[in-house]
N, C-alpha and C positions, 0 to 999 in steps of 0.2 A: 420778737425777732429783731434784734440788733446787727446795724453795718460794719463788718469787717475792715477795718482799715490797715489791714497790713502790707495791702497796696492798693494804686490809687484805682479810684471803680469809675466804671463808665459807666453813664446812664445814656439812656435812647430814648428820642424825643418822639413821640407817636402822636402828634396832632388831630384828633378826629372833630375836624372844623372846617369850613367852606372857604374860608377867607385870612387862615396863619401867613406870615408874608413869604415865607418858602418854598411851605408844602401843603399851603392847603385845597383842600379836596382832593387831595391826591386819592385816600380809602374808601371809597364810595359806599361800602358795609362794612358792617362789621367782622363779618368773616373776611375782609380783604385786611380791615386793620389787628386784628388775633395771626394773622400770617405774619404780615409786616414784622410784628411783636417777636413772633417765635425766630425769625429771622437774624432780627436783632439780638437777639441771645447766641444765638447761632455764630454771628460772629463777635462776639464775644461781650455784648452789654450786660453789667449785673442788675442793673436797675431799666426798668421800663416806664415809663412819666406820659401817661394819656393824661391829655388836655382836651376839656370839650369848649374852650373859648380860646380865642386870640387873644394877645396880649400884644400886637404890634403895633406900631404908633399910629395912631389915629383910630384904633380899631374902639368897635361901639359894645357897651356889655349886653350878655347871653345869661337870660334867668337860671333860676336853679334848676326849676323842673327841664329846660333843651339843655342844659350841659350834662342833668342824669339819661337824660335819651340818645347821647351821644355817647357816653363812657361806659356806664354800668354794666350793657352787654359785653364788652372789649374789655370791660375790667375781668369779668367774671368767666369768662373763656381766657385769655390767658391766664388767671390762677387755676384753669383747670389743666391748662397742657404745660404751663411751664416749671419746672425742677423746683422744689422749694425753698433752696436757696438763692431765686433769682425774688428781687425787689418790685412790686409794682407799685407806683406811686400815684398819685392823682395833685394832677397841677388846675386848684383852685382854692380862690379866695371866701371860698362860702361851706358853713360847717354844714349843711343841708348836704350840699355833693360828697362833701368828706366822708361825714356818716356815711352815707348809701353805699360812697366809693370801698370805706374798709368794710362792709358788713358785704361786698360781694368778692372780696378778697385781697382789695390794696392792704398796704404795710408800713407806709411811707405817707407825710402832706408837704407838699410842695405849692408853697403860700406866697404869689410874689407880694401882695401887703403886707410880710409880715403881722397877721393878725389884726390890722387898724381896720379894714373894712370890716370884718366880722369878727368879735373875739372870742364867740363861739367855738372857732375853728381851734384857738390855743387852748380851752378849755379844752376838747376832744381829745387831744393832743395830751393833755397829761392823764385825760381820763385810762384811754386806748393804750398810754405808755407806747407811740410807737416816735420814730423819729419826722422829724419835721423840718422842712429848709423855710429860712425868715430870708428875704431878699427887698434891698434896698431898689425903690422908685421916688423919683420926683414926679408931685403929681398922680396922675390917673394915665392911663393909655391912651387913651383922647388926645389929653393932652401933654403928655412929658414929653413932650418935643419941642412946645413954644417955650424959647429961649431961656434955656437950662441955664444958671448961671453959679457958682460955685466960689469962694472965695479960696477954699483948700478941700478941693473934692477928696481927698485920702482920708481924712481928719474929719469934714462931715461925714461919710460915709462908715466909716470906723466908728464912729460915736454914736448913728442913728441904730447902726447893727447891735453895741452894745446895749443899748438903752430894752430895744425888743428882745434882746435877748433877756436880762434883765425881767422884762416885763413877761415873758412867757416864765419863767423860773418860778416868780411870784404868783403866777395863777395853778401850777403846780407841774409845769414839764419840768423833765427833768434834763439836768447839764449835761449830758452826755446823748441825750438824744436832738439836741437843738444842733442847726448846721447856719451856716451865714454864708451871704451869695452876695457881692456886692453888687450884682445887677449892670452887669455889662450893659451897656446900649440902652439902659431901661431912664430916660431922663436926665442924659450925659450927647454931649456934645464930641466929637474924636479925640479929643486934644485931651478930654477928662478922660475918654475909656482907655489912653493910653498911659496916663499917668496910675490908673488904675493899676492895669496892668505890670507896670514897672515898680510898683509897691505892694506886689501881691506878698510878700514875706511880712509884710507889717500886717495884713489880714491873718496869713495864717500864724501871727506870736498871737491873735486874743486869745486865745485859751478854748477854742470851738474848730471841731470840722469845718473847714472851706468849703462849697460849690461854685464851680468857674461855666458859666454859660456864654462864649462867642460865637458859638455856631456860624456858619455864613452871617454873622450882622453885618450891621452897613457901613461900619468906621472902616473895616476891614474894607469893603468897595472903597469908600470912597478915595484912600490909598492907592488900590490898586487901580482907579480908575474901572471895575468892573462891576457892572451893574446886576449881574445874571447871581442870586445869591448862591446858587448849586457850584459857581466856579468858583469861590471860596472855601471849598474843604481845602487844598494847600496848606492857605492860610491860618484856615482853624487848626491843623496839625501842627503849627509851630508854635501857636500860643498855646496849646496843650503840654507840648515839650517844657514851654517855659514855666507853667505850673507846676507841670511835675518837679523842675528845680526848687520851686519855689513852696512846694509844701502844700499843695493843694492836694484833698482828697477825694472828690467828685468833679467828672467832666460831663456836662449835659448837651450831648452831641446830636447831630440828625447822623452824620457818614460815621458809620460803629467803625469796620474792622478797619480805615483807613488810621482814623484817630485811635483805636488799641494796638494798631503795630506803632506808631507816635510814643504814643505812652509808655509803651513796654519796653521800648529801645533804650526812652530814654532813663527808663527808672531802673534797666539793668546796669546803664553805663552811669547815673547816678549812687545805685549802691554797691559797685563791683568795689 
């Protein structure tokens, strides 16, 4: 089951964790996060991306065995209710979850190590023939936040992507399934996530699907001065616009149909 990119897709971010820096605990079961899910299609996510750990700065990791106790069920009821051209993905760095993850119905691995913690997971990955996003971090979640420092964050970040790319090809995924995320906020300082930002068109010439993740981050606070990450959808909708110029073909959002009317406005007044 390959992603259609003849326009850009939004994915919906379904945290089932106690501690995500937005929303977590927000689904206290699983029949609360399979609504959520169906929700999110509803208004219009093609991809659904359940995470059974945080990934937020300073956050501590979640074995294999608690992140299949958090996902598997919510994996495996949303592929029962939802249309089969919608994506469900499983956002972890460990082939243990991945497995479990596709063998209850995901379709999709959403890896922010790009494969260095577990290389398992790229093996899977070409075994399964499914698509897979490689996303650039400095460090570990712990710690990618004690002083990031960058000499030409566009350039390292463009180079470590190609390299894992590169290195999943060689263990046998294939080119067209591999996606690259430069990892907004993931070990970047504002001043990097915005130069990011402002060279997303050199991300999208390497020769790979883009995924753009800002969701309410915190470069965006710190900007606008607002601490609260839920008052940041605004602002997620205009850096969604801006990828859309830009060539990006996956947006991995918390707020769906705010940022799908964003995106559709502007990819009708970019291809009219």
């Amino acid at each position: 089951m390959h992603l259609d990119y003849s326009r850009p897709l939004l994915m919906g971010v379904l945290n089932v964790t106690p501690d995500s820096f937005s929303d977590g605990g927000v689904y206290p079961s699983s029949k609360d996060a399979i609504a959520c899910g169906i929700e999110m299609v509803e208004q219009g996510a093609d991809i659904i991306d359940v995470g059974g750990e945080s990934t937020r700065p300073g956050s501590t990791r979640v074995g294999a065995s608690e992140q299949k106790r958090r996902v598997i069920d919510v994996i495996a009821g949303l592929h029962a209710e939802l249309p089969e051209h919608i994506h469900i993905s499983i956002d972890t760095t460990l082939s243990e979850v991945a497995y479990a993850a596709l063998d209850a119905g995901a379709t999709m691995l959403n890896d922010v190590s790009a494969g260095r913690e577990d290389m398992g997971l790229l093996k899977l990955a070409a075994v399964a023939e499914v698509p897979v996003c490689l996303m650039h971090m400095r460090g570990e979640p712990a710690t990618m936040q004690d002083h990031p420092d960058y000499e030409n964050v566009t350039r390292e970040v463009s180079d470590f992507l190609l390299g894992r790319a590169e290195k999943a090809q060689d263990i046998g995924v294939k080119k067209d399934n591999i996606i690259l995320d430069p990892g907004i906020g993931f070990g970047k300082r504002t001043q990097h996530n915005l130069e990011l930002l402002r060279d997303l068109k050199m991300f999208t010439g390497l020769g790979y699907p883009v995924m753009l993740g800002t969701s309410r981050k915190r470069f965006m606070g710190e900007i606008l001065k607002q601490e609260n990450p839920r008052a940041r959808m605004p602002a997620t909708c205009a850096t969604s616009s801006l990828g859309v110029l830009a060539g990006v073909k996956i947006f991995r959002v918390h707020d769906v149909w705010q940022n799908r009317q964003a995106i559709d406005v502007t990819w009708a007044i970019h291809t009219s």
